[in-house]
C-alpha positions as CSV (number, residue, x, y, z in Angstrom):
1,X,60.7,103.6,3.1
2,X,64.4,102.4,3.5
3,X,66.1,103.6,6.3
4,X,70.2,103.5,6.6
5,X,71.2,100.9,9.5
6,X,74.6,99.1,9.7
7,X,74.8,95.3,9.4
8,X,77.2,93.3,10.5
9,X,78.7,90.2,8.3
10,X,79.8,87.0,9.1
11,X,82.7,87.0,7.7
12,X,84.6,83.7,7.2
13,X,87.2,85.1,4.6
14,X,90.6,84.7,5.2
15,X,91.2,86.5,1.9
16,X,89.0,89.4,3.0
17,X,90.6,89.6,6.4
18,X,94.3,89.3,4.8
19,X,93.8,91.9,2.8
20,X,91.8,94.5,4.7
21,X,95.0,93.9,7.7
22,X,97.3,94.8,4.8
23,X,95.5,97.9,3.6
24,X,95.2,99.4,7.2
25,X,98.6,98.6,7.7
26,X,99.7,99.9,4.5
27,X,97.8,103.1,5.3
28,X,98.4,103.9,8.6
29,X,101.3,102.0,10.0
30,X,104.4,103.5,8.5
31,X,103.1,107.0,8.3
32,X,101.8,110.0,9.8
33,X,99.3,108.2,12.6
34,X,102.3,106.5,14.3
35,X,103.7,109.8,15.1
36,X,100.2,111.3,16.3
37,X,99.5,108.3,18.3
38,X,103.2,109.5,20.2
39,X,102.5,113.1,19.8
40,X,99.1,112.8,21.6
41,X,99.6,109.8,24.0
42,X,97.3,107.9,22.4
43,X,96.2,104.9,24.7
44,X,96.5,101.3,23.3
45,X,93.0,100.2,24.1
46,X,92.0,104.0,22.0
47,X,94.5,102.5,19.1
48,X,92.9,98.9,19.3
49,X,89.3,100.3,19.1
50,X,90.4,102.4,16.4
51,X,91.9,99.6,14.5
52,X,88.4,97.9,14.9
53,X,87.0,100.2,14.1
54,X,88.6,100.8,10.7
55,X,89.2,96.8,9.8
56,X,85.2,96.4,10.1
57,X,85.1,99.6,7.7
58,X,87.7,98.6,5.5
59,X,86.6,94.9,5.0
60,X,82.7,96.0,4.4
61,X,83.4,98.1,1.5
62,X,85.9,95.1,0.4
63,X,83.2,92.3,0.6
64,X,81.1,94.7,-1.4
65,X,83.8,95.7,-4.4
66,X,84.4,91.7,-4.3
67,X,80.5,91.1,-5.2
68,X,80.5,93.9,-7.2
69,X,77.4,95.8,-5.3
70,X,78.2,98.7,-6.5
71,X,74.7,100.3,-5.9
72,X,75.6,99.8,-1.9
73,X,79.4,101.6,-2.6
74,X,77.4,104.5,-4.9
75,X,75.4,104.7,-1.4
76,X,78.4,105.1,0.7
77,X,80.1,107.6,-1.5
78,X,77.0,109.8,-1.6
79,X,76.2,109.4,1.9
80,X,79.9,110.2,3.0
81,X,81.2,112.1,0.0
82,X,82.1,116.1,1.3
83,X,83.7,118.5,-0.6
84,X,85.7,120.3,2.5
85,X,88.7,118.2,3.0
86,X,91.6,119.4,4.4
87,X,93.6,118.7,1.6
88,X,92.1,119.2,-2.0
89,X,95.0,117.3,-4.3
90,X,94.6,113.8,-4.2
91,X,97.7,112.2,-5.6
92,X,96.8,108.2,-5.7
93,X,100.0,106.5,-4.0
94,X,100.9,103.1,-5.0
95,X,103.7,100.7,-3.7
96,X,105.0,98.1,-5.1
97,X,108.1,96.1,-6.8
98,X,108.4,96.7,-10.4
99,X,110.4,95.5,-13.1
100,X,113.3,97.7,-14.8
């Protein structure tokens, strides 16, 4: 029978860990959160554990794509996968330097 636990990974990779900073940045600290984090008062140590909380997240499913186990991401998706999000147009958002 297989049961779903978290595991934690020792992870040495500086790549891994440059990249997961830069996509939680690049997510969440120009936008919308900073505001909410003012709007609400949100304490530092409730932002740091957040920030944790998410770089763990964020670097897991990186370390996964990177040895491409995707049967571990197809578990994720349909574990976490719901249809009642509060917005229903996903527009993928890319930033970047290009050449013209």
């Amino acid at each position: 029978m297989k049961v779903w636990t978290k595991v934690h990974i020792n992870n040495q990779s500086k790549e891994v860990n440059q990249i997961t900073a830069s996509i939680l940045n690049y997510t969440t600290g120009y936008g919308p959160i900073q505001d909410i984090y003012r709007k609400y008062k949100i304490s530092r140590e409730d932002q740091k554990e957040l920030e944790k909380y998410t770089l763990n997240r964020v670097s897991g499913l990186l370390m996964l794509y990177l040895a491409k186990d995707t049967k571990r991401i197809n578990d994720i998706v349909n574990k976490y996968y719901r249809t009642n999000l509060y917005q229903d147009n996903i527009i993928p958002e890319i930033e970047g330097y290009i050449d013209k």
